[in-house]
PDB file of N, CA, C and O in Angstrom:
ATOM      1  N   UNK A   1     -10.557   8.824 -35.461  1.00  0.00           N
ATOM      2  CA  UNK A   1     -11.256   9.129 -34.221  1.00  0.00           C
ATOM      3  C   UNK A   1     -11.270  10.642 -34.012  1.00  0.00           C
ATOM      4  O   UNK A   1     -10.398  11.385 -34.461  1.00  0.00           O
ATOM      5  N   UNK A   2     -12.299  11.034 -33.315  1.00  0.00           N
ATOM      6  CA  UNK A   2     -12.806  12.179 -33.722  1.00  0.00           C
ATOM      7  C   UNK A   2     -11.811  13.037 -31.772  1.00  0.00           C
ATOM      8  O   UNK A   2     -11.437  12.262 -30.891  1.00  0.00           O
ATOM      9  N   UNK A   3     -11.639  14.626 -31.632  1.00  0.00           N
ATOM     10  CA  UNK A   3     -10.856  14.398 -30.325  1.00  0.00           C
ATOM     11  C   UNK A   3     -11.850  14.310 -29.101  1.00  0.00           C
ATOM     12  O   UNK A   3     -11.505  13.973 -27.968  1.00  0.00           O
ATOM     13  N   UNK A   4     -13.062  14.638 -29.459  1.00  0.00           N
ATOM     14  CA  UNK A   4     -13.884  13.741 -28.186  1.00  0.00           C
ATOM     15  C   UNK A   4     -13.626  12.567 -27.846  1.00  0.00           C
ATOM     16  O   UNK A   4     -13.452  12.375 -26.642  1.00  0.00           O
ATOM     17  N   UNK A   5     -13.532  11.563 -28.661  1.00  0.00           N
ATOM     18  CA  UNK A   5     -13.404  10.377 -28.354  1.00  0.00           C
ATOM     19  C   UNK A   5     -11.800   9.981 -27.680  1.00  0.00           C
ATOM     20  O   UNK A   5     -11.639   9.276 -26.683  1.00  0.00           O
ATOM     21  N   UNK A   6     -10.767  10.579 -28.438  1.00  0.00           N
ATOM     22  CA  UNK A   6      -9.656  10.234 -27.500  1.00  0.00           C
ATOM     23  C   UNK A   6      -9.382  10.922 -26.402  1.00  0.00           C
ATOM     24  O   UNK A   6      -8.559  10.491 -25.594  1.00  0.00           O
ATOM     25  N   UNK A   7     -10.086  12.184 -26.206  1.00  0.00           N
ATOM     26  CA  UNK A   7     -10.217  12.538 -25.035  1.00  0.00           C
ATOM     27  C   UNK A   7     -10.966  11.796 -24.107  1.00  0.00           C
ATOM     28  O   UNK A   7     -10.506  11.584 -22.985  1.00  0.00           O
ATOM     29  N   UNK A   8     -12.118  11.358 -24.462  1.00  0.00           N
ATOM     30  CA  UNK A   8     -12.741  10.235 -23.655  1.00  0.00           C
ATOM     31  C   UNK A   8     -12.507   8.931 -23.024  1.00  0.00           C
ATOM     32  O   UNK A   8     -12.841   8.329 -22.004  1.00  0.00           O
ATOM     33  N   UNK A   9     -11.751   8.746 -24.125  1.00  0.00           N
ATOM     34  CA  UNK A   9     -10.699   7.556 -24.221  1.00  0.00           C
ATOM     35  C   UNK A   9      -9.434   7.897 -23.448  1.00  0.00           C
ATOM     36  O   UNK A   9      -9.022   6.875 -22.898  1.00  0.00           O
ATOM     37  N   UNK A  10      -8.764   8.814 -23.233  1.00  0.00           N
ATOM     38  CA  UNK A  10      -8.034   8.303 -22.178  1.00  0.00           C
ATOM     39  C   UNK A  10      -8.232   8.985 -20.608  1.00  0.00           C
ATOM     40  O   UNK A  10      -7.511   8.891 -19.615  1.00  0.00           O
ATOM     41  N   UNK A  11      -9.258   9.560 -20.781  1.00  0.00           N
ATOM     42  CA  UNK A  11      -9.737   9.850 -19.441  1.00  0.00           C
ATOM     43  C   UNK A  11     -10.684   8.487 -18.548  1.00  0.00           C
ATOM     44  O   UNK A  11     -10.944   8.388 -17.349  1.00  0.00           O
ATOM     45  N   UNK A  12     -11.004   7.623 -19.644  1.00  0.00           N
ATOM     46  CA  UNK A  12     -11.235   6.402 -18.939  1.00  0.00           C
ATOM     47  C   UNK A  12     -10.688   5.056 -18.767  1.00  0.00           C
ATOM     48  O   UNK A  12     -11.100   4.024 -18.236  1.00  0.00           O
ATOM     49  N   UNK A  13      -9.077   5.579 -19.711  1.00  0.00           N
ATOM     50  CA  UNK A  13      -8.239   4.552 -18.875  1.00  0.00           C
ATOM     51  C   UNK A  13      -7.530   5.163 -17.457  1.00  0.00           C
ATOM     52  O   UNK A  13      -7.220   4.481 -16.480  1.00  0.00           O
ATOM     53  N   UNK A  14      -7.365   6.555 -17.597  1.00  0.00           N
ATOM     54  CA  UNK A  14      -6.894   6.679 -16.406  1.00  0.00           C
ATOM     55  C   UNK A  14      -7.757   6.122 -15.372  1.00  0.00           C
ATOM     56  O   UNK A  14      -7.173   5.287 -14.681  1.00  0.00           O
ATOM     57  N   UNK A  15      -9.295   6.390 -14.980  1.00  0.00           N
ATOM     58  CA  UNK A  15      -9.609   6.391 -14.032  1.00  0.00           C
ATOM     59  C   UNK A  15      -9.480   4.649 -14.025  1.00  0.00           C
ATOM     60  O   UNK A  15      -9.341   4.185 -12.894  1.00  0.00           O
ATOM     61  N   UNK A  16      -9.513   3.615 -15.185  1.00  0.00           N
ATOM     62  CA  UNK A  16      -9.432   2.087 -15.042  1.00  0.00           C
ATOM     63  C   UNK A  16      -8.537   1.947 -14.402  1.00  0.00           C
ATOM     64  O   UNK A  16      -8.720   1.354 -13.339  1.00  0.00           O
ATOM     65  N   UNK A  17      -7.027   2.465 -14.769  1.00  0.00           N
ATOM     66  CA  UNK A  17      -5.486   1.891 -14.266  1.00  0.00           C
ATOM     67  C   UNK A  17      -5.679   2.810 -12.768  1.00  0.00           C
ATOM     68  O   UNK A  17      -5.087   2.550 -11.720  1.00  0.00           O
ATOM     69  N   UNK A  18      -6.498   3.751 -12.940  1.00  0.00           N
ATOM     70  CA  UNK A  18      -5.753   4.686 -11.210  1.00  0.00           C
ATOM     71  C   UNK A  18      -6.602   3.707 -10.646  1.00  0.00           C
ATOM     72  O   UNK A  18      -6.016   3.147  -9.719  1.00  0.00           O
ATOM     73  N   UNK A  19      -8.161   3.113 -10.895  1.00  0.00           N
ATOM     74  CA  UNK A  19      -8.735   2.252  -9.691  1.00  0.00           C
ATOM     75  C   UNK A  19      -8.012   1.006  -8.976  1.00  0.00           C
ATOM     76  O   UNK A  19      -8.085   0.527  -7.844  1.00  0.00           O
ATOM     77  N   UNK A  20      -7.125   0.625 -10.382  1.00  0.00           N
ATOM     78  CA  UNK A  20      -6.409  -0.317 -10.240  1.00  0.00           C
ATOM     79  C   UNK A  20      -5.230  -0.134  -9.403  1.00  0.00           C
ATOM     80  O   UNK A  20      -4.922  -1.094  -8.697  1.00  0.00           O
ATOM     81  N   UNK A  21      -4.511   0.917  -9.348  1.00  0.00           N
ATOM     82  CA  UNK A  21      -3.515   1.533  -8.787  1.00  0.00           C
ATOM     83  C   UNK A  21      -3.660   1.405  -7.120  1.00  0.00           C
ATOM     84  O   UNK A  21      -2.957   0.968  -6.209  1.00  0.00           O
ATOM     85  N   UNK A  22      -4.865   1.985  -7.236  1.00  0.00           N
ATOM     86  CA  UNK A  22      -5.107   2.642  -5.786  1.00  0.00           C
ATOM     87  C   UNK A  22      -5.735   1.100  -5.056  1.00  0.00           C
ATOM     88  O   UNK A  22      -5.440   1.041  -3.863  1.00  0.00           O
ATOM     89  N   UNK A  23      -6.272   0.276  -5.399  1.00  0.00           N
ATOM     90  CA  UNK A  23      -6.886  -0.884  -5.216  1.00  0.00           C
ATOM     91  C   UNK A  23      -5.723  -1.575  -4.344  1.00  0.00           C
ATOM     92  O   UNK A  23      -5.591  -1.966  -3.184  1.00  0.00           O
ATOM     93  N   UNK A  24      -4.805  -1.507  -5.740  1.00  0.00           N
ATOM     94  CA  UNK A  24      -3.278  -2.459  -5.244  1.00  0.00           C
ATOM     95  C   UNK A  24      -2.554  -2.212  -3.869  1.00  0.00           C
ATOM     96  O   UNK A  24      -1.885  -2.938  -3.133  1.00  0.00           O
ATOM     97  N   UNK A  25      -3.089  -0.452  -3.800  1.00  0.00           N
ATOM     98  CA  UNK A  25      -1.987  -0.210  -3.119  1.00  0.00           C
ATOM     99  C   UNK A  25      -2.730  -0.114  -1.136  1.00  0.00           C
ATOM    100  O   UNK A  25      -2.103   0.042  -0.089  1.00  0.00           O
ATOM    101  N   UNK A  26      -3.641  -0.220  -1.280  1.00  0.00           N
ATOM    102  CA  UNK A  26      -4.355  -0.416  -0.584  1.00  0.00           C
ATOM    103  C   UNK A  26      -4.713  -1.577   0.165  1.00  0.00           C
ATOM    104  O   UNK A  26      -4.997  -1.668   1.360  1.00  0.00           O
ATOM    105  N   UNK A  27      -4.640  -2.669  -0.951  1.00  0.00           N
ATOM    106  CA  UNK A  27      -4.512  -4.370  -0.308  1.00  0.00           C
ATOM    107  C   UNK A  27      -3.332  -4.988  -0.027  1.00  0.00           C
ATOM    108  O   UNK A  27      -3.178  -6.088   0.503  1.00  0.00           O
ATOM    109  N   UNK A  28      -2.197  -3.935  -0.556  1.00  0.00           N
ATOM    110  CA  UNK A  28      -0.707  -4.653  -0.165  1.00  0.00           C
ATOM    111  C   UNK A  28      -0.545  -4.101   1.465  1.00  0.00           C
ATOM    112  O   UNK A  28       0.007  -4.735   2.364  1.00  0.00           O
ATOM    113  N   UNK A  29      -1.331  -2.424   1.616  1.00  0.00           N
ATOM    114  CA  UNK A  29      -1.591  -2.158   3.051  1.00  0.00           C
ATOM    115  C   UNK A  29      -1.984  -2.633   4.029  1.00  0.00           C
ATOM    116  O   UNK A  29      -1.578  -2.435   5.174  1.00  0.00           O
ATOM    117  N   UNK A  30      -3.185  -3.609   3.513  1.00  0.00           N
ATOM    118  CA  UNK A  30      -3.614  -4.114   4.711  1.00  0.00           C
ATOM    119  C   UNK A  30      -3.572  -5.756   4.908  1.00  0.00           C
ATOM    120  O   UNK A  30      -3.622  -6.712   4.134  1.00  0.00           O
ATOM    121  N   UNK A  31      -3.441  -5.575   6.518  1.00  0.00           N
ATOM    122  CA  UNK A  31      -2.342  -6.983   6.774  1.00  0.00           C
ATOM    123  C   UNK A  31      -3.872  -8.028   6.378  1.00  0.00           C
ATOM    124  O   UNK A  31      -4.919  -7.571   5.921  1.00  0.00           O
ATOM    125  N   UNK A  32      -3.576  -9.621   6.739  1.00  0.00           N
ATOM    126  CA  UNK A  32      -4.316 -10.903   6.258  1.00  0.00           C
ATOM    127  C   UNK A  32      -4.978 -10.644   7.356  1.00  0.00           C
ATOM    128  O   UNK A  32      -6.169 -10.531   7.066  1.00  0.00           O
ATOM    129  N   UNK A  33      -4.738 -10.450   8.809  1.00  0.00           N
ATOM    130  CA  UNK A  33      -5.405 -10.699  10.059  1.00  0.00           C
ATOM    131  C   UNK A  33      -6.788  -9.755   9.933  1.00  0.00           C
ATOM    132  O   UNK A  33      -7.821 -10.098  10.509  1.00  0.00           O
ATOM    133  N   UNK A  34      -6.689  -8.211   8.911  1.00  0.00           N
ATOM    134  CA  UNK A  34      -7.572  -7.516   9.377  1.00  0.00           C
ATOM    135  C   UNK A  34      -8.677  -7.687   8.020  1.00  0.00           C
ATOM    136  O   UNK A  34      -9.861  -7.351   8.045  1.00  0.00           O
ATOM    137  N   UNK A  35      -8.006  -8.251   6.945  1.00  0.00           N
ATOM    138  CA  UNK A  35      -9.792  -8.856   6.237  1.00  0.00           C
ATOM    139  C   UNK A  35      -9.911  -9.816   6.072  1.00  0.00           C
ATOM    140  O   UNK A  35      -9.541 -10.643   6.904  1.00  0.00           O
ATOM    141  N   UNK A  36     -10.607 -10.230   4.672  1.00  0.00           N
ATOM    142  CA  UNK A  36     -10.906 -11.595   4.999  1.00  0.00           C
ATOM    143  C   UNK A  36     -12.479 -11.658   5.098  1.00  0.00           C
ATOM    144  O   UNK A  36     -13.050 -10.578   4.953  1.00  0.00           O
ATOM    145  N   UNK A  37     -13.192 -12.675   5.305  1.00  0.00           N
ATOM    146  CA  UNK A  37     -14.394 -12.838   5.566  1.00  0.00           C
ATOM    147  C   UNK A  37     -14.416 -13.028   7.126  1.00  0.00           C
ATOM    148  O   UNK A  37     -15.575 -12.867   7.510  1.00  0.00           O
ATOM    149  N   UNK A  38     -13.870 -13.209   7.794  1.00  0.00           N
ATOM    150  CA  UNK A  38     -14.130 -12.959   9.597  1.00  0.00           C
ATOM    151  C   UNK A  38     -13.300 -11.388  10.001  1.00  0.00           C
ATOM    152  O   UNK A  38     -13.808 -10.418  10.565  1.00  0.00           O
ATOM    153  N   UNK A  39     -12.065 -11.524   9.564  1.00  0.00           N
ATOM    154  CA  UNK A  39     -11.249 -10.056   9.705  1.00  0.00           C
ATOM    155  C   UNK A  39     -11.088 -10.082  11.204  1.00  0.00           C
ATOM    156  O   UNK A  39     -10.633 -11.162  11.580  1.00  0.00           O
ATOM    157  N   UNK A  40     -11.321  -9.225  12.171  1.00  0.00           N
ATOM    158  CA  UNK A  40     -10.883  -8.737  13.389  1.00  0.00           C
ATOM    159  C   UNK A  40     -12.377  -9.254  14.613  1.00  0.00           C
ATOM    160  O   UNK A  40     -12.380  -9.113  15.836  1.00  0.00           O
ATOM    161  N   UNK A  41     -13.592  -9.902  13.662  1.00  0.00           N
ATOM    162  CA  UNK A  41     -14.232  -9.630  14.838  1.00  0.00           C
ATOM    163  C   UNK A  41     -14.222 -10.582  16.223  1.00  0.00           C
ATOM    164  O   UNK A  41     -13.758 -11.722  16.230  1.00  0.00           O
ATOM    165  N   UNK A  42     -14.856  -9.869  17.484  1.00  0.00           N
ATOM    166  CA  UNK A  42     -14.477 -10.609  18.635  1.00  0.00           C
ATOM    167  C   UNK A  42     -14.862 -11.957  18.123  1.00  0.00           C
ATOM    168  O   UNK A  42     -15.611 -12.184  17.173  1.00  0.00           O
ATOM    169  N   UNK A  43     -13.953 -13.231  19.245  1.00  0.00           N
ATOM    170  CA  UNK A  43     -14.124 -14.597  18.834  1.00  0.00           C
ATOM    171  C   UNK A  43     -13.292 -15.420  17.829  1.00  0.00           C
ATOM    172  O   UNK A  43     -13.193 -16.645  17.905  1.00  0.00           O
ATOM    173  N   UNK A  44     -12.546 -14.462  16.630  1.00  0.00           N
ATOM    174  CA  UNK A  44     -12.674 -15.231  15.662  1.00  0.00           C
ATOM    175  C   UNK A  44     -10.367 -15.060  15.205  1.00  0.00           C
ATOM    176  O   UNK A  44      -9.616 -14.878  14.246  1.00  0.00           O
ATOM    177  N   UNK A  45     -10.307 -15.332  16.975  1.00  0.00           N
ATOM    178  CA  UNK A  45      -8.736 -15.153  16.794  1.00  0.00           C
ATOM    179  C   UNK A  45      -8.262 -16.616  16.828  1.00  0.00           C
ATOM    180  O   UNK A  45      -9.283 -17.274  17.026  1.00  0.00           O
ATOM    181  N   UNK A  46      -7.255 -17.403  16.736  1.00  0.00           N
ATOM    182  CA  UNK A  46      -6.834 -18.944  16.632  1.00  0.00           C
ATOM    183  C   UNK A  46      -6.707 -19.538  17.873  1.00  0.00           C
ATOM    184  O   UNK A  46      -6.493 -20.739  18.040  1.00  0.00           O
ATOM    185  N   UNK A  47      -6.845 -18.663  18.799  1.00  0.00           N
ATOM    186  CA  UNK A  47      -7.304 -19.598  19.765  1.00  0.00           C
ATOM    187  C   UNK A  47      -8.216 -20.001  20.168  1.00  0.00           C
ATOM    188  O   UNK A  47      -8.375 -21.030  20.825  1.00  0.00           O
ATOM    189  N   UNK A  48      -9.269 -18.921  19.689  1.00  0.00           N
ATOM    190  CA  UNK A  48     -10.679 -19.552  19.733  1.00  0.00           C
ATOM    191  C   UNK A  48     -11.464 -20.113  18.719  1.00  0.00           C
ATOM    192  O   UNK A  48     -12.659 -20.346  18.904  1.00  0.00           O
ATOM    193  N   UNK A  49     -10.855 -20.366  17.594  1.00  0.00           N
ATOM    194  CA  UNK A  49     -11.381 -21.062  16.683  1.00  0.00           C
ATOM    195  C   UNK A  49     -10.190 -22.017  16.690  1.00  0.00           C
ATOM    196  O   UNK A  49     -10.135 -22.450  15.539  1.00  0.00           O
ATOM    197  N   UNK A  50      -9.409 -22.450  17.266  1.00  0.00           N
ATOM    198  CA  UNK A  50      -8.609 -23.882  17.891  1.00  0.00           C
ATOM    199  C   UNK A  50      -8.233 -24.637  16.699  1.00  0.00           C
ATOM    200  O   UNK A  50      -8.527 -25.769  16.318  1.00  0.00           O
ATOM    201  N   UNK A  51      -7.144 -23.251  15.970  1.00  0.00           N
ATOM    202  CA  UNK A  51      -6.096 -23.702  14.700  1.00  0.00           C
ATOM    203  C   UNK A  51      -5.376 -23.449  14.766  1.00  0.00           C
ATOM    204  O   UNK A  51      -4.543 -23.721  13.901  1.00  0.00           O
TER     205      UNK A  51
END
């Protein structure tokens, strides 16, 4: 391999593992209540959806 290529090569695992990194660390941040497919909006707290 020529050093373009492993230069290339690991400049695009970093950015794979850092998306991954930063992804992780970001969804362990945020609590269950605030995403989700309803998340926070008005209406859609357990007492009004009566669970």
């Amino acid at each position: 391999m020529s050093t373009t290529a492993i230069i290339m090569l690991v400049l695009f695992i970093a950015v794979i593992w850092g998306g991954l990194v930063v992804s992780s660390i970001a969804l362990s941040r945020t609590s269950d209540d605030a995403s989700g497919e309803l998340g926070t909006a008005p209406g859609t707290d357990d007492a009004t959806l009566g669970t």
